[in-house]
N, C-alpha and C positions, 0 to 999 in steps of 0.2 A: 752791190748787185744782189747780193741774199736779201736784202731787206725791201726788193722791188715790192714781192707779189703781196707782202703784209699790206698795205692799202686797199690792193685789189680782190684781196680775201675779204677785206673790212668792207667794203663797197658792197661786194655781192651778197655779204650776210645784210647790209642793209637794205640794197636794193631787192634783195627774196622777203621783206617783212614791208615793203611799201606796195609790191605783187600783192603781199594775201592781201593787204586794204582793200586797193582799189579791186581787186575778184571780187571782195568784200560787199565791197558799194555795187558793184555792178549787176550782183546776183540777186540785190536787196533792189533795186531800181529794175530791173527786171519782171520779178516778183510784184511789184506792184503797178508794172504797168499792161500785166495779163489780168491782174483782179480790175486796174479802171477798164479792161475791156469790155467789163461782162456788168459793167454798169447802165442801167436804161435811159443814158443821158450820153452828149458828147464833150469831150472835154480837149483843151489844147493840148497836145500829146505833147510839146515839145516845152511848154511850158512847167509843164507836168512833171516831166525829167528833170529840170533843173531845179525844180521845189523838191524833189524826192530826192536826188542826190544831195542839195544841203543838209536834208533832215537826216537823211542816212550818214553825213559825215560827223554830224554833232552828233548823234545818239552813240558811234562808233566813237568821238573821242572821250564822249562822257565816260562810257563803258569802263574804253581804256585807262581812263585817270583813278576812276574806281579802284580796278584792277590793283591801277600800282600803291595804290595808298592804303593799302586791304595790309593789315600788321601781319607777315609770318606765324602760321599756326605754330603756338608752342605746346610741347608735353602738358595737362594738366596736372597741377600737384594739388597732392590732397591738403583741405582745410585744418589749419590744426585752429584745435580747439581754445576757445578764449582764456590764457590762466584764469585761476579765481584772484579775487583782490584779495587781500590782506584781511581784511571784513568778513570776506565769505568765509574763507580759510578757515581763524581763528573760531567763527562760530561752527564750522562743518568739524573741523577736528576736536570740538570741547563737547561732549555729548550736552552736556551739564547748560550749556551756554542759552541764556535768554533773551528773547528779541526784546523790545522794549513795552509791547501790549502785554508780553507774557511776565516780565517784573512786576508790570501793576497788577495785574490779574491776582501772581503769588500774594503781593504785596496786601491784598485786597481780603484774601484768601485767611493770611494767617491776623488781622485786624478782627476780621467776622470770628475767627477760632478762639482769638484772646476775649474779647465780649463774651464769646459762649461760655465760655469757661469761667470767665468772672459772676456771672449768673447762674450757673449750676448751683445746687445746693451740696454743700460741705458734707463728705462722709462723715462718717462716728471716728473713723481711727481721728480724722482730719482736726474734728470738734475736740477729742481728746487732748491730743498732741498742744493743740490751741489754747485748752482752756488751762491747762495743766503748766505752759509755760515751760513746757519738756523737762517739767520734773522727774527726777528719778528715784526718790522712793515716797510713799503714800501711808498714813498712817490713817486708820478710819472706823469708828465705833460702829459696834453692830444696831442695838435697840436704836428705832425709828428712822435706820438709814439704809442697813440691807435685812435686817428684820422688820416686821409688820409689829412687833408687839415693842412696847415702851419702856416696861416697868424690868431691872428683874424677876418680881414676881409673878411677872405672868410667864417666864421663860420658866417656873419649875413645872406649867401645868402644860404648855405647848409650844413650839417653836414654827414659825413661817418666815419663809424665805419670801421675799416678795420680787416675784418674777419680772416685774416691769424694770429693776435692776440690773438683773444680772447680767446681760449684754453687755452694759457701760464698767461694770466690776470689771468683767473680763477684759472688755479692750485697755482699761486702765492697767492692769495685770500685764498684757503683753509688754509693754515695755518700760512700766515702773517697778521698784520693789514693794508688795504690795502688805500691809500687816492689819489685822483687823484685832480688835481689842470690847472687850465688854466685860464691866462688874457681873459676878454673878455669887448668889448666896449658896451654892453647894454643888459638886461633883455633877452632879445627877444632872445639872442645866447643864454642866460644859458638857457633857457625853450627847443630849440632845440637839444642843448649839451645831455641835461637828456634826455630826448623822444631816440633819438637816441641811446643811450646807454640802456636803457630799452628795444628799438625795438633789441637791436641786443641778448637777453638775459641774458644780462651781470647783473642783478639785481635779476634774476630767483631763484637760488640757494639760494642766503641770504647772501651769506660768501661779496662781495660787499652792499653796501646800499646809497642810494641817500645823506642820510644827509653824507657822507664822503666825496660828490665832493663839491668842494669847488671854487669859482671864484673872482679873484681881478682886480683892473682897471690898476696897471702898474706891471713891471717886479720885483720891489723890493720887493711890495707884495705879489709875488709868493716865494721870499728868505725867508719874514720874517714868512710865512707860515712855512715852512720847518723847519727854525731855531727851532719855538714854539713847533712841533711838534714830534722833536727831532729822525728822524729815523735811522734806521741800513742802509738805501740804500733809494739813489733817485735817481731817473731816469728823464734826462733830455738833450735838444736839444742842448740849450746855452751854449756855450763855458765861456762865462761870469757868470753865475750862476753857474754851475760846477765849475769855479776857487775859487770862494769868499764863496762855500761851503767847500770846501776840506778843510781849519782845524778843519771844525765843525762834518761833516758826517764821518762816521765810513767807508763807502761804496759807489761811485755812478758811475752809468755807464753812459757813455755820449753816448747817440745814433747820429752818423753822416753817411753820407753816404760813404765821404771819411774817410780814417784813420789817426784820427790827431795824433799831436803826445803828448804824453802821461803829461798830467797833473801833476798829483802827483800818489807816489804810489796805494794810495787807489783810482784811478778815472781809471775803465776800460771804453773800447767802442766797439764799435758795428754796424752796417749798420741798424738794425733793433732789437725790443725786444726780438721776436721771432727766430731770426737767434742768438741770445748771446744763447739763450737756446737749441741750436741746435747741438751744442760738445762740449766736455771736455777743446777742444785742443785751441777753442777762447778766452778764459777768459785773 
């Protein structure tokens, strides 16, 4: 008995949704048969109804099927953003990190740096260091190598320091031990030898020092100097001490003006101290 009127509920909620249709259609057919009236033609009114009510019922079903098939509005949620990949990551968190134009570019970069640099011309310390074979102590006659005059007799009446020198003394100074040596026949040249050498700076810096220069009365003295002292390189005028040194020195350059011919392996030459330090390509 309780469960009569449930049908009859169901009924009238359906039979109240088939009313608004057909009001629907009727007020839509209606509607269109006051606008054909006012058209300056005559048309079959009943004809007219029956085309209008089909269209009105298809456009009303269309509608409704729309209706139902329309997806429930949801919340929007906010976009999250695309992770980065792996890729991106690793190059966003490595400041350091290079894309592949920028490898060649560096790559490019430090190729052109190395050529330049291979082309540059060689400093003096550079030429030193080079030619010297990072010798570390120098043994080296004064007459016609850091003096202008030859003989020592011309050192009783003048002493000259020859300034196109002293540059290459010095940087050979910075980091060798450096000893200069010259015959002389009386006190009076050693007092003007030093003075001179003082006037021209050569003492300034430190890396030279007075007690290094050292003076004897004959040429054998100047040998057995060198022997005691045992250097990596001497530098000298005499074809004869340059001979009778070479099994003993490691290195020595004989300054001449002409170019003799060659000693022993280890004995190069030179026009000048300053001109041996002048290229690669004299040695």
């Amino acid at each position: 008995m309780a469960s009569a009127p449930a049908p009859a509920a169901g009924a009238g909620a359906g039979g109240g949704k088939d009313d608004e249709l057909a009001d629907l259609v009727r007020r839509l057919v209606n509607a269109v048969a006051r606008y054909v009236d006012r058209l300056p033609f005559d048309l079959d009114r009943q004809k007219l109804r029956s085309l209008t009510t089909l269209a009105a019922i298809s456009v009303t079903l269309l509608f409704a099927w729309k209706m139902l098939r329309a997806p429930q509005e949801q919340p929007r949620r906010p976009r999250r953003r695309a992770a980065p990949s792996s890729s991106n990551t690793s190059s966003r968190s490595r400041p350091g990190a290079l894309t592949t134009t920028d490898a060649c570019s560096s790559a490019d970069s430090r190729a052109h740096e190395a050529v330049s640099q291979l082309f540059q011309p060689l400093t003096l310390e550079q030429l030193v260091r080079h030619k010297l074979s990072e010798g570390r102590r120098v043994t080296c006659r004064l007459l016609g190598v850091i003096l202008a005059e030859t003989t020592p007799e011309e050192l009783q009446n003048h002493v000259t320091v020859r300034t196109s020198v002293v540059e290459v003394l010095l940087e050979i100074a910075k980091f060798c031990d450096v000893y200069l040596m010259e015959r002389v026949l009386d006190d009076e040249s050693e007092e003007k030898v030093l003075s001179a050498l003082s006037e021209a700076g050569l003492f300034a810096s430190g890396a030279l020092i007075k007690e290094k220069v050292v003076f004897c009365s004959t040429e054998n003295g100047r040998t057995s100097f060198v022997r005691q002292l045992e250097p990596d390189w001497h530098i000298d005028t005499s074809p004869e001490i340059v001979h009778q040194l070479a099994r003993f020195i490691k290195y020595q350059l004989h300054i001449s003006p002409q170019r003799p011919e060659r000693i022993a392996s280890n004995v190069f030459s030179s026009p000048s101290l300053e001109q041996y330090f002048g290229g690669l390509d004299q040695r």
